[in-house]
N, CA, C and O atoms as a Tripos MOL2 file, in Angstrom:
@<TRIPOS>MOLECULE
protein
  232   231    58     0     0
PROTEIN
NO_CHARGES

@<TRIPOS>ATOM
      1 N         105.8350  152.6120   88.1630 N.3       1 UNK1
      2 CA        104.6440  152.5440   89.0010 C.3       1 UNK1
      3 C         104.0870  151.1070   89.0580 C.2       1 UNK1
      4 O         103.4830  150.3970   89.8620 O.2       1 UNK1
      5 N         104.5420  151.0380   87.9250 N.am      2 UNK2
      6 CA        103.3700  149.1500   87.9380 C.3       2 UNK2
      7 C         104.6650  148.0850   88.6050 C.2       2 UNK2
      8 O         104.3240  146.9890   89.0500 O.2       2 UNK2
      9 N         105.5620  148.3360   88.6210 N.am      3 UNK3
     10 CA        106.7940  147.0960   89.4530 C.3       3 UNK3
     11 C         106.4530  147.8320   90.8110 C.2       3 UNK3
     12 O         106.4470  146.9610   91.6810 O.2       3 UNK3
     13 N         106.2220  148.8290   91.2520 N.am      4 UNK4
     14 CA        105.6980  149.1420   92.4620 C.3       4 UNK4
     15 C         104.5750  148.1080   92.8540 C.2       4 UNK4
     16 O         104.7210  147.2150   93.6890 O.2       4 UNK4
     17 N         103.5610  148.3320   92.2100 N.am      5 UNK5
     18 CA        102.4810  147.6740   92.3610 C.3       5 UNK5
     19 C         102.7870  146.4810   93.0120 C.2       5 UNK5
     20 O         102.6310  146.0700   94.1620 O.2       5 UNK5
     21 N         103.3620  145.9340   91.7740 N.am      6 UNK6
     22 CA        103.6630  144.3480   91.8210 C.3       6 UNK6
     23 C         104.4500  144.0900   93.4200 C.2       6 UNK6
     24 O         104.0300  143.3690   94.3240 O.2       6 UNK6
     25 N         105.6550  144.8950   93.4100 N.am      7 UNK7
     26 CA        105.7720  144.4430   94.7630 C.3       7 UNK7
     27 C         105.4810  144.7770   95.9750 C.2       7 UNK7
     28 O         106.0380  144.2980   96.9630 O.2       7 UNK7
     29 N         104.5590  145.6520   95.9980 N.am      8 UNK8
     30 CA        103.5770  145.6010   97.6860 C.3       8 UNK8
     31 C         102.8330  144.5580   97.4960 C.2       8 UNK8
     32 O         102.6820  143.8040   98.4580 O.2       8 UNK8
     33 N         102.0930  144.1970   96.0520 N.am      9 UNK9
     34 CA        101.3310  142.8950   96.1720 C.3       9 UNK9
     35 C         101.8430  141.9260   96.7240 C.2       9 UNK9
     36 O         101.3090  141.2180   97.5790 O.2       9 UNK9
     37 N         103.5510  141.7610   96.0130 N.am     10 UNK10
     38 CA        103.6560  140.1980   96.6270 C.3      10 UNK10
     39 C         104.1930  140.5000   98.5100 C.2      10 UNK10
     40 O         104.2990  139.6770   99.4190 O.2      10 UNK10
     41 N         104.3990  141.7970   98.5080 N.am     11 UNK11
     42 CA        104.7360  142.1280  100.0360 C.3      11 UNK11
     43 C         103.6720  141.8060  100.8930 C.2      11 UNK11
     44 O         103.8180  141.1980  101.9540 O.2      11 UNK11
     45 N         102.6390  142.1950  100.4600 N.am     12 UNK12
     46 CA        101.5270  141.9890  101.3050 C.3      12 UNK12
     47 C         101.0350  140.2260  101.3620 C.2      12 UNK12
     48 O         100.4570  139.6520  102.2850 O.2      12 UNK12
     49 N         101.4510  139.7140  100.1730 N.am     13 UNK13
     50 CA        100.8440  138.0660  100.2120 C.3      13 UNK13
     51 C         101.5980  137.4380  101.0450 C.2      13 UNK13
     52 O         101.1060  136.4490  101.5890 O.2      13 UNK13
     53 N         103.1090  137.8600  101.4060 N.am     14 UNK14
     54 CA        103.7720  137.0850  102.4190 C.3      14 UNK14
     55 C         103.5110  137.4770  103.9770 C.2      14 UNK14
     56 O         104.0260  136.8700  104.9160 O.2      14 UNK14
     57 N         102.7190  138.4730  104.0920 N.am     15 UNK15
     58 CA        101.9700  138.7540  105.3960 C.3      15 UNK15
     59 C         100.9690  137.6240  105.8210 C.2      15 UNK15
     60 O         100.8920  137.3970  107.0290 O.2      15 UNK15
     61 N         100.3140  137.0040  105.0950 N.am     16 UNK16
     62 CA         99.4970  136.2070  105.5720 C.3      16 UNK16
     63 C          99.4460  135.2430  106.8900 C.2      16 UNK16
     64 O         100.3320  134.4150  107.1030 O.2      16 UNK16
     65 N          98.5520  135.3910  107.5780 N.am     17 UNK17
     66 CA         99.3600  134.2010  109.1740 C.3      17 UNK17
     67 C          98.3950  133.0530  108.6280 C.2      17 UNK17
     68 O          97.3680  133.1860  107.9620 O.2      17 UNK17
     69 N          99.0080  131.8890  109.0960 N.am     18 UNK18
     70 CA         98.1510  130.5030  108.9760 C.3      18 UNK18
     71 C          98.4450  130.2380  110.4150 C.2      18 UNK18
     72 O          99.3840  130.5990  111.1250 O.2      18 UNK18
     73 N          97.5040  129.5900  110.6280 N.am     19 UNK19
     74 CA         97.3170  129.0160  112.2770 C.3      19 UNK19
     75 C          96.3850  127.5240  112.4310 C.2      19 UNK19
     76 O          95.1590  127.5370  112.5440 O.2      19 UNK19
     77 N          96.9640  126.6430  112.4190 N.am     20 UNK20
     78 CA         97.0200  125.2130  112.5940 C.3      20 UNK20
     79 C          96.3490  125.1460  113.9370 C.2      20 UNK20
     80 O          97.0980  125.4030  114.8790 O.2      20 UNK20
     81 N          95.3590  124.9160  114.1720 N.am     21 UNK21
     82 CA         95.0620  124.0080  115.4130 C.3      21 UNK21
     83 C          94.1190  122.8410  115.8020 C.2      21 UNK21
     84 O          92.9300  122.8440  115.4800 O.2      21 UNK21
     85 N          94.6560  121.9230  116.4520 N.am     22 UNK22
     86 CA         94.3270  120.6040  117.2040 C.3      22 UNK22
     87 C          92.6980  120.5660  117.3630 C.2      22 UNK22
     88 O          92.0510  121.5530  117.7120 O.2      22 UNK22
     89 N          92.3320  119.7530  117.1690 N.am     23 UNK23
     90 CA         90.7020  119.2680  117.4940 C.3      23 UNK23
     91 C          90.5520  118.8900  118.9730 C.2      23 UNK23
     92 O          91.4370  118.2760  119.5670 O.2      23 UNK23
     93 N          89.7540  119.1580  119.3740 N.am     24 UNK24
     94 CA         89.3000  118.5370  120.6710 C.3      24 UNK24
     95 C          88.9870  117.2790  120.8940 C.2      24 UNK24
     96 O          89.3120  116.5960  121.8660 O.2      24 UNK24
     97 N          88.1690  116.8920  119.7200 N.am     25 UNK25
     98 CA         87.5150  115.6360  119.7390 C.3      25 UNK25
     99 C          89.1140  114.5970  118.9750 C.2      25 UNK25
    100 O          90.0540  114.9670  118.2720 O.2      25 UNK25
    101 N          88.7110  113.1360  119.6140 N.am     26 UNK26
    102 CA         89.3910  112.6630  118.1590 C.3      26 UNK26
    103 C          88.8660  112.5550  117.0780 C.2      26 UNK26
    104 O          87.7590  113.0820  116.9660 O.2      26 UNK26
    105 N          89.4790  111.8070  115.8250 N.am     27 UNK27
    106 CA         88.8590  111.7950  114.7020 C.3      27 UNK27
    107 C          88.4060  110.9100  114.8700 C.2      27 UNK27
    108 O          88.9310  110.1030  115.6370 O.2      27 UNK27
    109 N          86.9780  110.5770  114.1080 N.am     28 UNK28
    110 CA         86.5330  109.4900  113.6870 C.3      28 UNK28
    111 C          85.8920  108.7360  112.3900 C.2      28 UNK28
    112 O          85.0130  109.1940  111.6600 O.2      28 UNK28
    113 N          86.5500  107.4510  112.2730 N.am     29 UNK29
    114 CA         86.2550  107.1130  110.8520 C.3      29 UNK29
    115 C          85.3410  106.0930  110.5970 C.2      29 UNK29
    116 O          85.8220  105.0020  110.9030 O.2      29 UNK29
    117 N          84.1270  106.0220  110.1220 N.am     30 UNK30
    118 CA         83.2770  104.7930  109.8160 C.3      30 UNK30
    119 C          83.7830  104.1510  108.7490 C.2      30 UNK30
    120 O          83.5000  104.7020  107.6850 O.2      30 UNK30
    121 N          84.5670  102.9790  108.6460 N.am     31 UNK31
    122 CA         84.6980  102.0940  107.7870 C.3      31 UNK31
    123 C          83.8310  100.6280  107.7420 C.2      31 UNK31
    124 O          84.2880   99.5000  107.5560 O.2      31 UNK31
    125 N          82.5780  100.9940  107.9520 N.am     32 UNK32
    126 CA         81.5410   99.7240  107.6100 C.3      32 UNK32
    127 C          81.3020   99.6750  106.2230 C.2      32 UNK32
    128 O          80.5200  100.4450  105.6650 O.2      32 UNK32
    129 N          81.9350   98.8110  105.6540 N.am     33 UNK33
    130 CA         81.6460   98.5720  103.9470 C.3      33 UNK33
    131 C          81.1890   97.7090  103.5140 C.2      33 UNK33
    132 O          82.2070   97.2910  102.9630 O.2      33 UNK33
    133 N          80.4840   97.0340  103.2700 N.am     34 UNK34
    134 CA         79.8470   95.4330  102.4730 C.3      34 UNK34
    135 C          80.6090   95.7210  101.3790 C.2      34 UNK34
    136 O          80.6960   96.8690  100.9440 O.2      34 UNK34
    137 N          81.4720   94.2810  100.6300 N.am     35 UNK35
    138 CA         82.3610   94.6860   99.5830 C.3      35 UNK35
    139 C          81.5890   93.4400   99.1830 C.2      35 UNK35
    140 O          81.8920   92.4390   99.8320 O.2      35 UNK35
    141 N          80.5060   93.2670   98.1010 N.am     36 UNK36
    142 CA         80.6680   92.1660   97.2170 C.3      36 UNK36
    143 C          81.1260   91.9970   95.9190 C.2      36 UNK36
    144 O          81.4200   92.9690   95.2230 O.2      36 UNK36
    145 N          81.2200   90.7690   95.5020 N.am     37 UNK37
    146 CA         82.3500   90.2030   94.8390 C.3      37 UNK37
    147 C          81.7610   89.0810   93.8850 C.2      37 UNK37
    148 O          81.3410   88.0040   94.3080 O.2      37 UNK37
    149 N          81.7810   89.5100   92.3490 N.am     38 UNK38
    150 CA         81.9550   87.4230   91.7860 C.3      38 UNK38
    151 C          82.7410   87.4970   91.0190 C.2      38 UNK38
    152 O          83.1810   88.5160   90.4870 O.2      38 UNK38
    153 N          83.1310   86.0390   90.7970 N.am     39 UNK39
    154 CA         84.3020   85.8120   90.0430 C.3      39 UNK39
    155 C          83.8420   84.8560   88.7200 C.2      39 UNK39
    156 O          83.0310   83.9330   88.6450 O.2      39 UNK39
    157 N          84.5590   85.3700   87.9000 N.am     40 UNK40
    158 CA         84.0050   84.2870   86.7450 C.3      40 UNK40
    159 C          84.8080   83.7910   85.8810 C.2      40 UNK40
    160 O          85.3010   84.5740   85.0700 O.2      40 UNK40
    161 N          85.1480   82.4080   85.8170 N.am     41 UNK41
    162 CA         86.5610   82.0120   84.9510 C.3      41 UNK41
    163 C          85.8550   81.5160   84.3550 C.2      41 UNK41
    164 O          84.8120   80.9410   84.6670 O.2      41 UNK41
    165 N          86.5870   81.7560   82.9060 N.am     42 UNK42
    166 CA         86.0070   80.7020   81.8570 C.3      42 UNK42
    167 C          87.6800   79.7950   81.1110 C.2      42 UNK42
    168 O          88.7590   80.1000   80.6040 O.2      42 UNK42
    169 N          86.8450   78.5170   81.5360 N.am     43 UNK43
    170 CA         87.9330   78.1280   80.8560 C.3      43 UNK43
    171 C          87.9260   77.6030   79.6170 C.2      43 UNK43
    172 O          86.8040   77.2380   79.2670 O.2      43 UNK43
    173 N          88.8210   77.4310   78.7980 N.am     44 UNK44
    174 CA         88.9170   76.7410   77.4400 C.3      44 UNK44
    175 C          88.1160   75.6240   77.2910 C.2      44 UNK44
    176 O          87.5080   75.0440   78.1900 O.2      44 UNK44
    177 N          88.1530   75.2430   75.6620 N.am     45 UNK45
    178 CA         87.4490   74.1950   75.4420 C.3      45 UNK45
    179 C          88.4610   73.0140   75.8730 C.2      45 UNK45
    180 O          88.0240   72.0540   76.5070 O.2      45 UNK45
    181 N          89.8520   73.1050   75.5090 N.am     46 UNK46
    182 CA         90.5430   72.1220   75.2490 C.3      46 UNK46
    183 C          90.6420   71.6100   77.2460 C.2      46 UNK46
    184 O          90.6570   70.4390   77.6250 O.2      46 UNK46
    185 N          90.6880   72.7360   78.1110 N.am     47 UNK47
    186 CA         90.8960   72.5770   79.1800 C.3      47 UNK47
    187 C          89.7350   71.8200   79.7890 C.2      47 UNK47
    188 O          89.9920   71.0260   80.6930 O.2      47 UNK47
    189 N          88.3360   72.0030   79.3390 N.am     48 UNK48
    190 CA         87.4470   71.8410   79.4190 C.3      48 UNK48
    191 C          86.7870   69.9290   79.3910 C.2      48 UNK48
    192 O          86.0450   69.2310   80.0820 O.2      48 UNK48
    193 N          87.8470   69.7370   77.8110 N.am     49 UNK49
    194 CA         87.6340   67.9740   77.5940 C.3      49 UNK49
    195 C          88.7910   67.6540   78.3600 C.2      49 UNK49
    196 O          88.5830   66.4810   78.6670 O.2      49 UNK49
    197 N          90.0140   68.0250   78.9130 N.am     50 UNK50
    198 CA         91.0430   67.2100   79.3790 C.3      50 UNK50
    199 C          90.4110   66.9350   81.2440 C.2      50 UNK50
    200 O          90.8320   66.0780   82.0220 O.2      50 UNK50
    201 N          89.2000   68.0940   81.5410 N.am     51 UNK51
    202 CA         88.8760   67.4930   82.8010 C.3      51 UNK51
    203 C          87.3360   66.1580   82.8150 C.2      51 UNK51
    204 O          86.9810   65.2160   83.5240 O.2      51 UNK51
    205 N          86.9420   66.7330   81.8010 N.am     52 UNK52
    206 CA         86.1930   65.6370   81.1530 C.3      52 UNK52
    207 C          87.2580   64.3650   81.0160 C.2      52 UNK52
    208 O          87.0830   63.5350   81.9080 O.2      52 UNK52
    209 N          87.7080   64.2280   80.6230 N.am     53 UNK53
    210 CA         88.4050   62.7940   80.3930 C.3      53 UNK53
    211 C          89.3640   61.8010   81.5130 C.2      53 UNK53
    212 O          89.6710   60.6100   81.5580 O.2      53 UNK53
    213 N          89.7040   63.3390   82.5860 N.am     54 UNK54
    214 CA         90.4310   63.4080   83.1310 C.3      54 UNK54
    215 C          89.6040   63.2810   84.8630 C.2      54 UNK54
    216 O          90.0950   63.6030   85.9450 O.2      54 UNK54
    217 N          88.4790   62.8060   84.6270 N.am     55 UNK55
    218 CA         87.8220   63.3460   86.0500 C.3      55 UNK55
    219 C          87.8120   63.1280   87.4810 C.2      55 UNK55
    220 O          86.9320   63.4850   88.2640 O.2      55 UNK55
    221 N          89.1550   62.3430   87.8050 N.am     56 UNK56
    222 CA         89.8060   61.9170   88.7890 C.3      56 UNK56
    223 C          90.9620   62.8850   88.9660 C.2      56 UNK56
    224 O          91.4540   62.9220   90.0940 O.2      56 UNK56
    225 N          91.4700   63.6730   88.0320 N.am     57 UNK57
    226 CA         92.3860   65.2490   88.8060 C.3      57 UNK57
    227 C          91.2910   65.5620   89.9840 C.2      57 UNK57
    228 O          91.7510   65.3120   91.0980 O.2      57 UNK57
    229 N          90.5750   65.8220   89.9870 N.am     58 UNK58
    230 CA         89.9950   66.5650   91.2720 C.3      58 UNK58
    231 C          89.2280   65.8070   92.0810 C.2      58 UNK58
    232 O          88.7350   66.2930   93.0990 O.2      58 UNK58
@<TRIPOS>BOND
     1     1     2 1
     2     2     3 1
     3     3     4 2
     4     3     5 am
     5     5     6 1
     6     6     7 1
     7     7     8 2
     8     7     9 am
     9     9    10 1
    10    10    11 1
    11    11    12 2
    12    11    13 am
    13    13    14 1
    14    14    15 1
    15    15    16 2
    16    15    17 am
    17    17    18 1
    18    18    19 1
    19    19    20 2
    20    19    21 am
    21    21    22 1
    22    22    23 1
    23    23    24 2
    24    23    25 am
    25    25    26 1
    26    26    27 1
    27    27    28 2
    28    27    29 am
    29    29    30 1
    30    30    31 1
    31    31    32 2
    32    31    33 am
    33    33    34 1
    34    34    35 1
    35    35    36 2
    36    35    37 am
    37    37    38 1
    38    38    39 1
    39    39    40 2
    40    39    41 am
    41    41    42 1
    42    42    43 1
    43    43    44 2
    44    43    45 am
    45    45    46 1
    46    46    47 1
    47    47    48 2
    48    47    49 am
    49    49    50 1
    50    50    51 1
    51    51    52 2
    52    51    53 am
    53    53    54 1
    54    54    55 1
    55    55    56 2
    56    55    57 am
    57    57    58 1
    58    58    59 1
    59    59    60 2
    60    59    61 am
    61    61    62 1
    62    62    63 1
    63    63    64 2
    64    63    65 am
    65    65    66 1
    66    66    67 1
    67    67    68 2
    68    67    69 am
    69    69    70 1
    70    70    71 1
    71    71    72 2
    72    71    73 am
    73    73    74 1
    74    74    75 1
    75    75    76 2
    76    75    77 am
    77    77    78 1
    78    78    79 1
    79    79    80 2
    80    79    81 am
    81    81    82 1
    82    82    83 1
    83    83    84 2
    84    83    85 am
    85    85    86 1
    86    86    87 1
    87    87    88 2
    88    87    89 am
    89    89    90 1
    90    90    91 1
    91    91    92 2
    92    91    93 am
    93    93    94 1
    94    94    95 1
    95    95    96 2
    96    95    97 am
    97    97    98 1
    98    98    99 1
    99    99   100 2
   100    99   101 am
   101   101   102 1
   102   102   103 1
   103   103   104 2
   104   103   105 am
   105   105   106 1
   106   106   107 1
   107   107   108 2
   108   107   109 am
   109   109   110 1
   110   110   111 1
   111   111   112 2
   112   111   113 am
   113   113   114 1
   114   114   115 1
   115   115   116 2
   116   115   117 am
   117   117   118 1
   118   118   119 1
   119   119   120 2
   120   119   121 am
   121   121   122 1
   122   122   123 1
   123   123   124 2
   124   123   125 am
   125   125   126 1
   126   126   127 1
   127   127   128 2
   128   127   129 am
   129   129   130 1
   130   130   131 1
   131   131   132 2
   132   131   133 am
   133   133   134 1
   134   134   135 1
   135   135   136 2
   136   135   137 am
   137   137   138 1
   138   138   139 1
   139   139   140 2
   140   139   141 am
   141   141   142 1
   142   142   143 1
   143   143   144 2
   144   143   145 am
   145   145   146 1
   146   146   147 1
   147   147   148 2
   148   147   149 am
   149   149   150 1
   150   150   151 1
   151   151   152 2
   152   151   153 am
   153   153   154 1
   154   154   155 1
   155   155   156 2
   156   155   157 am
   157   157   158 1
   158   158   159 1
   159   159   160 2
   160   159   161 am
   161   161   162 1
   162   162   163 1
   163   163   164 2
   164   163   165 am
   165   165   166 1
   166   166   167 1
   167   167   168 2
   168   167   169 am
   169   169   170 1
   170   170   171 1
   171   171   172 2
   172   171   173 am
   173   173   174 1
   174   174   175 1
   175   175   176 2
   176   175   177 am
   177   177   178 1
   178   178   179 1
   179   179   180 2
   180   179   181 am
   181   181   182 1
   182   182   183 1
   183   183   184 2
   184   183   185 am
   185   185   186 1
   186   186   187 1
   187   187   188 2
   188   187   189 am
   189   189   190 1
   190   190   191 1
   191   191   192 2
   192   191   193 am
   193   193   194 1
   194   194   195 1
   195   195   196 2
   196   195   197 am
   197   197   198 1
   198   198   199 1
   199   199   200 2
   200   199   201 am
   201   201   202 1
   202   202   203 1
   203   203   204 2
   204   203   205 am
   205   205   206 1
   206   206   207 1
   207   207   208 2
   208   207   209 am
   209   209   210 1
   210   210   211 1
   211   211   212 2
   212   211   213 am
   213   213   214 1
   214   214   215 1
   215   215   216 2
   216   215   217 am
   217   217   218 1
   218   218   219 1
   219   219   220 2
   220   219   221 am
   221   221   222 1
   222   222   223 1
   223   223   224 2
   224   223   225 am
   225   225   226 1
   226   226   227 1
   227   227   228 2
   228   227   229 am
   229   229   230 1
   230   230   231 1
   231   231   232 2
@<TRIPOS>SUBSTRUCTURE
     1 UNK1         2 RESIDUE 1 A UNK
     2 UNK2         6 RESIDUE 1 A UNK
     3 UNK3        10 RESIDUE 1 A UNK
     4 UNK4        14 RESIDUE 1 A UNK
     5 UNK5        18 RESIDUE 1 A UNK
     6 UNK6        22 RESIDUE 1 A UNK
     7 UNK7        26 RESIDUE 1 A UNK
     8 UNK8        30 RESIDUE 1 A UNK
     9 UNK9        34 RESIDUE 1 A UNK
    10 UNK10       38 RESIDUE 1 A UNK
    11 UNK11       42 RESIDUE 1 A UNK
    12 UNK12       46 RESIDUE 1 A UNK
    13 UNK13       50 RESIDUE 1 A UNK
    14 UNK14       54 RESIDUE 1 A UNK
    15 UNK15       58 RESIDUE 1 A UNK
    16 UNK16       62 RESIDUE 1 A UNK
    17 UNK17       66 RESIDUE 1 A UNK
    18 UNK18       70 RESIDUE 1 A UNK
    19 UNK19       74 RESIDUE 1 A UNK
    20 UNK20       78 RESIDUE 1 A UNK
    21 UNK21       82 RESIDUE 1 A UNK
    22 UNK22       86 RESIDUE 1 A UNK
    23 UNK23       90 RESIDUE 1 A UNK
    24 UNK24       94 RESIDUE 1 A UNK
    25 UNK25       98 RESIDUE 1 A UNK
    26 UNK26      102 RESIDUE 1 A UNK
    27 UNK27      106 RESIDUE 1 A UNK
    28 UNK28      110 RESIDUE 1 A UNK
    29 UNK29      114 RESIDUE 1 A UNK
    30 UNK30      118 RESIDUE 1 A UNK
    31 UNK31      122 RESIDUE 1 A UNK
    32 UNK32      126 RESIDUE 1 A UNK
    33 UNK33      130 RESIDUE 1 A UNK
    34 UNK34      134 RESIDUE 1 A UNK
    35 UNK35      138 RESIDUE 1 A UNK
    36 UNK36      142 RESIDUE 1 A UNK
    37 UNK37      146 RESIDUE 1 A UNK
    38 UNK38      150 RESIDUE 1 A UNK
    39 UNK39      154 RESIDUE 1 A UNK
    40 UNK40      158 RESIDUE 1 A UNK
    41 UNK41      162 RESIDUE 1 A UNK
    42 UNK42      166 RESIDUE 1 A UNK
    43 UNK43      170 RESIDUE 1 A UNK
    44 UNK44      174 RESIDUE 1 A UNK
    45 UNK45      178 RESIDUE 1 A UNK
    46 UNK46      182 RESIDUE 1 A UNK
    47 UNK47      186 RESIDUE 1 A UNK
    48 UNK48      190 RESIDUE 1 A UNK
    49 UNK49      194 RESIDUE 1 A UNK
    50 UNK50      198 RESIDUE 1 A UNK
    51 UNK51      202 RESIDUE 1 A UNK
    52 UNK52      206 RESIDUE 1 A UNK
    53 UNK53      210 RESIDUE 1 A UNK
    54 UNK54      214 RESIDUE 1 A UNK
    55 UNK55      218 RESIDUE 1 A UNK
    56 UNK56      222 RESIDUE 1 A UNK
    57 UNK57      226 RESIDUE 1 A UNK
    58 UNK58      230 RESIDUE 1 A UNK
């Protein structure tokens, strides 16, 4: 009785209809984002005196 069960259940779950349909409208997507941003390097000490000493690299 109970493997009965079981399979009208799964008999009946493969009955199911799905039906897909198309929008009228198109889609639409708001991508207005403000993205801010900081950056922060720190550099070494040693890197630090070689532009000190060095201050004509840049």
């Amino acid at each position: 009785m109970m493997l009965f069960c079981i399979a009208f259940g799964m008999a009946l779950t493969g009955c199911i209809r799905l039906e897909m349909a198309t929008p009228d409208k198109p889609i639409n997507i708001n991508m207005n984002v403000k993205i801010e941003h900081e950056i922060h390097i720190k550099v070494d000490r040693q890197i630090e005196d070689m532009l000190k000493n060095n201050s004509d690299l840049f």
